[in-house]
C-alpha beads as a LAMMPS data file, in Angstrom:
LAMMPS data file: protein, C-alpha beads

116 atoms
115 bonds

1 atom types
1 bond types

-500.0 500.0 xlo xhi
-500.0 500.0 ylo yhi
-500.0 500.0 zlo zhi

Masses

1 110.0

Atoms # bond

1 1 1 362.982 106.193 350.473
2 1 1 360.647 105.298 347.886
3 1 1 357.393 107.197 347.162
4 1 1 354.220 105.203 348.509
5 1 1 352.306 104.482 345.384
6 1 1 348.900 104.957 345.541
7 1 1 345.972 103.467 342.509
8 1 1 342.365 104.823 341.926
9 1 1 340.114 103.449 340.126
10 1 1 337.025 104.150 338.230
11 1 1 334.562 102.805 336.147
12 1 1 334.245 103.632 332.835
13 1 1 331.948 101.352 330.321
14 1 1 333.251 98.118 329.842
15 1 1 335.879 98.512 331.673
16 1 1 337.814 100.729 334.490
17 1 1 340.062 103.115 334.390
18 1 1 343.370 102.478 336.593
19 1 1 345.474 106.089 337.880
20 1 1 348.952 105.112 339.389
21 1 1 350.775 107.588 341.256
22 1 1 354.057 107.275 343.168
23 1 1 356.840 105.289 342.728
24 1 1 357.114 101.612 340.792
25 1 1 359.701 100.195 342.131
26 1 1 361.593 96.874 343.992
27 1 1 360.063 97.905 347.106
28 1 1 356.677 99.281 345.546
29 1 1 355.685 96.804 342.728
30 1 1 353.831 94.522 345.366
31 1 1 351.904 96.892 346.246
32 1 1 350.716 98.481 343.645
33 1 1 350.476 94.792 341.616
34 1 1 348.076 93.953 344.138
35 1 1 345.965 96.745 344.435
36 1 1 345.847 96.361 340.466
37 1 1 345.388 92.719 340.301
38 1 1 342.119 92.276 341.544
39 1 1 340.817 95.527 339.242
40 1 1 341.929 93.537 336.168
41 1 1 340.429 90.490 336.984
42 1 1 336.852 92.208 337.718
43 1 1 336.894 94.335 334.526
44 1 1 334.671 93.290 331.771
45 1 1 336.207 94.369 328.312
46 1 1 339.172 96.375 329.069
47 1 1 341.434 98.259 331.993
48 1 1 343.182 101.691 331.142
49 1 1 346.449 102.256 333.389
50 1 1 346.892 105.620 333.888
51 1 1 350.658 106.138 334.629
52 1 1 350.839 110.027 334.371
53 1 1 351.196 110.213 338.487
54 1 1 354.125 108.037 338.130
55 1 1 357.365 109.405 339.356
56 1 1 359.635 106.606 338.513
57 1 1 359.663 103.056 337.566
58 1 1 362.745 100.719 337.372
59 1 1 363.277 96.881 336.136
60 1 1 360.362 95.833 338.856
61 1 1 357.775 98.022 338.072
62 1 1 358.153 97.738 334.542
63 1 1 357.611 93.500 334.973
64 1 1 354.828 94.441 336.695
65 1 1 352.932 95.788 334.324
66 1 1 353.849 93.027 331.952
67 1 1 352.593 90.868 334.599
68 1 1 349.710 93.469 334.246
69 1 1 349.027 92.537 330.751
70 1 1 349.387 88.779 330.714
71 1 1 346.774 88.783 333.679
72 1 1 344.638 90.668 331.282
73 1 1 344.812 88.599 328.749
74 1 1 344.433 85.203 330.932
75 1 1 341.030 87.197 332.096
76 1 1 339.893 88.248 328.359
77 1 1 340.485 91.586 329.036
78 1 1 342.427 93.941 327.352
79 1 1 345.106 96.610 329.047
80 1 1 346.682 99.509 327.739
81 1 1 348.449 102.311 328.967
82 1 1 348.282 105.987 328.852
83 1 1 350.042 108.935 330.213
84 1 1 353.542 107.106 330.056
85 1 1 355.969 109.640 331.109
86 1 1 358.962 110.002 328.963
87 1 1 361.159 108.269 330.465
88 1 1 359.545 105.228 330.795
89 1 1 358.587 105.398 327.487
90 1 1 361.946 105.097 326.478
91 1 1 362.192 102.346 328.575
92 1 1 359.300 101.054 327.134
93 1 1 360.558 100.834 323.645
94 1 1 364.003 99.786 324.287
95 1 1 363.041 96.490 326.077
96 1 1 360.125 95.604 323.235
97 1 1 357.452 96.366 325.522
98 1 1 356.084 98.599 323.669
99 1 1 355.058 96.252 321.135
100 1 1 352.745 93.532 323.941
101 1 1 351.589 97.024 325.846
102 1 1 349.891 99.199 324.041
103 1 1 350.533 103.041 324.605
104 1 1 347.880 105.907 324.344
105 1 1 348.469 109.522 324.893
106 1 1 345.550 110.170 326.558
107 1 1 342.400 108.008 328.979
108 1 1 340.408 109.936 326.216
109 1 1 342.234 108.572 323.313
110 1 1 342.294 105.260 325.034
111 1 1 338.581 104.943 325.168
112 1 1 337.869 105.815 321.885
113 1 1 339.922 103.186 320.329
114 1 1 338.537 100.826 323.079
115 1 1 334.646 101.844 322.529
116 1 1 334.287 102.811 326.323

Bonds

1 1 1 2
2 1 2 3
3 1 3 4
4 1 4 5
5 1 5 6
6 1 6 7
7 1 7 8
8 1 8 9
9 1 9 10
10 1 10 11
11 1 11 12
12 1 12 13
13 1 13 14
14 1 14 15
15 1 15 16
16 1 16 17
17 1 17 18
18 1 18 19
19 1 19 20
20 1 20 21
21 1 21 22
22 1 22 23
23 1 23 24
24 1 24 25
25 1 25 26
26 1 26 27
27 1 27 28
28 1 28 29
29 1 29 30
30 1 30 31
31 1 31 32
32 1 32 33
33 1 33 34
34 1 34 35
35 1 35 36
36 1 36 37
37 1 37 38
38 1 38 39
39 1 39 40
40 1 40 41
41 1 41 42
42 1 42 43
43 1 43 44
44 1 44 45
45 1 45 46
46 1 46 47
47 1 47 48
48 1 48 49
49 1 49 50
50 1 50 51
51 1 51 52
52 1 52 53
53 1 53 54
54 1 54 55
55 1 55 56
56 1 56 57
57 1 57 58
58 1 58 59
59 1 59 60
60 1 60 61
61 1 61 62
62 1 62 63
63 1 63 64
64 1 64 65
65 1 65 66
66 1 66 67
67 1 67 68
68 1 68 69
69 1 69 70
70 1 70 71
71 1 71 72
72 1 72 73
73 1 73 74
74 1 74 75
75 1 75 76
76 1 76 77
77 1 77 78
78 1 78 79
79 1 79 80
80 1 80 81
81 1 81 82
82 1 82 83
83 1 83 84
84 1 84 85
85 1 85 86
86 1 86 87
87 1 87 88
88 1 88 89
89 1 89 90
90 1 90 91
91 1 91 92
92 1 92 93
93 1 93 94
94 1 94 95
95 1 95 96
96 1 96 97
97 1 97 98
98 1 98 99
99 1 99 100
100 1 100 101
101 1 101 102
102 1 102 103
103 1 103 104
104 1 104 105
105 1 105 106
106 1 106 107
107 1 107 108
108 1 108 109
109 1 109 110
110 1 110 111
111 1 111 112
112 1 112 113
113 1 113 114
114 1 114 115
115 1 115 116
């Protein structure tokens, strides 16, 4: 059975600050799209998606957060990620996703390059 995801977020700036924890999957991906959905439309400059709570994320959760990003940029916002564990970094950079969803170590590092 798939872990109930949860998302928290905060406000940081000009933008928020997005922590995912649990599972993204088939049967979790709705869920956690639209708890994120309307956080990316009310941000003002930029949304940070924390994924270091995330325990694992297959074909589903990863279109999510593509799905993530074009809503982003259809709201003139800006999302990146941070705290992408390993293995869906991998994932990450084998499908080219890497290169439309930019990846930050750290919310810290995030912010700096983001001004927040």
């Amino acid at each position: 059975m798939a872990e109930v995801p949860s998302v928290e977020t905060a406000s940081i700036g000009h933008g928020l600050v997005a922590r995912v924890s649990g599972e993204m999957d088939y049967l979790t991906s709705p869920t956690v799209w639209e708890q994120l959905k309307g956080s990316i439309v009310g941000s003002d400059r930029f949304v940070v998606l924390d994924l270091s709570g995330v325990s694992f994320c297959d074909s589903a959760g990863l279109n999510m957060l593509l799905r993530a990003g074009q809503q982003a940029d259809r709201s003139e916002a800006e999302l990146v990620l941070t705290g992408v564990p390993p293995r869906l970094r991998r994932t990450l950079e084998m499908t080219g996703a890497d290169q439309v969803l930019h990846i930050y170590d750290t919310v810290a590092e995030a912010r700096t390059v983001l001004g927040g």
